[in-house]
N, C-alpha and C positions, 0 to 999 in steps of 0.2 A: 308200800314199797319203802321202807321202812330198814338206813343202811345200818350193819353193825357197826356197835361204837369198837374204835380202835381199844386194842391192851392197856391197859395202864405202862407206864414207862419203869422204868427194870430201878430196883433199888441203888442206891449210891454206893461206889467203890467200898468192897471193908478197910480199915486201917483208920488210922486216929485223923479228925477234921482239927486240924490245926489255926485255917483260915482267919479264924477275928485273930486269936495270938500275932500270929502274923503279921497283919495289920496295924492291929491297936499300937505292936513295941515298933513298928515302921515309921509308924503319924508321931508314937514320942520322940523317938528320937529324931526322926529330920527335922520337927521341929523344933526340937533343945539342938544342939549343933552336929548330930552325925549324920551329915547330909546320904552319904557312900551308903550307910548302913540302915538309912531309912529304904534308899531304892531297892537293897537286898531283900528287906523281909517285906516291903512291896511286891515285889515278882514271887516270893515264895507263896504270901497270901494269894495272888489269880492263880502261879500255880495249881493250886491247894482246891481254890476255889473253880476252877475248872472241873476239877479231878471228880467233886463233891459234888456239882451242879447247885454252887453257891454264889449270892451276889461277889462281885469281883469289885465295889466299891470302896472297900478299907484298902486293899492292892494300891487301885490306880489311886486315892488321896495318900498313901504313903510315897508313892515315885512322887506327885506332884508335889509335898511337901520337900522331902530330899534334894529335889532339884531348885527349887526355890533357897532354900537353905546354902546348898553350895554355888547359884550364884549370887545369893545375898553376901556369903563370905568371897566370892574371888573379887568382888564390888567393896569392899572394905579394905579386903586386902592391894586391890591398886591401888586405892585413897591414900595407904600409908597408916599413919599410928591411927588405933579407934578411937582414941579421945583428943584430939590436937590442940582444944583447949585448955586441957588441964597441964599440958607441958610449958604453957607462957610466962 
């Protein structure tokens, strides 16, 4: 008694896997300072990476980056000047 195995699963959407691009220039730039524009190619990569039946981990570390980044900077920016020492 002996059950058939299940089909294999259907191949991946056609069209271009964009996903690591995505990601990788997400994680650069939230991390250099474009917080807004890391979250952007963040979501474009799970996008992508949904679409593809691909890990979604460059995605969600590009938001996590971005979001750190822009409140690293709204945290600076209530401080006042970034360097207060060098004004004395």
């Amino acid at each position: 008694m002996n059950a058939p195995h299940p089909p294999p699963p259907p191949p991946p959407a056609a069209g271009r896997d964009r996903t690591t691009l995505w990601g990788v220039l997400g994680i650069i730039l939230g991390l250099l300072c474009f917080g807004i524009l890391g979250i952007v190619f963040g979501y474009l990569s799970i996008r992508d990476a949904k679409r593809f039946g691909r890990s979604q981990l460059l995605g969600w570390l590009a938001i996590a980056f971005g979001v750190i980044n822009l409140i690293a900077r709204a945290i600076f920016w209530a401080r006042g000047p970034y360097y207060p020492y060098w004004h004395r």
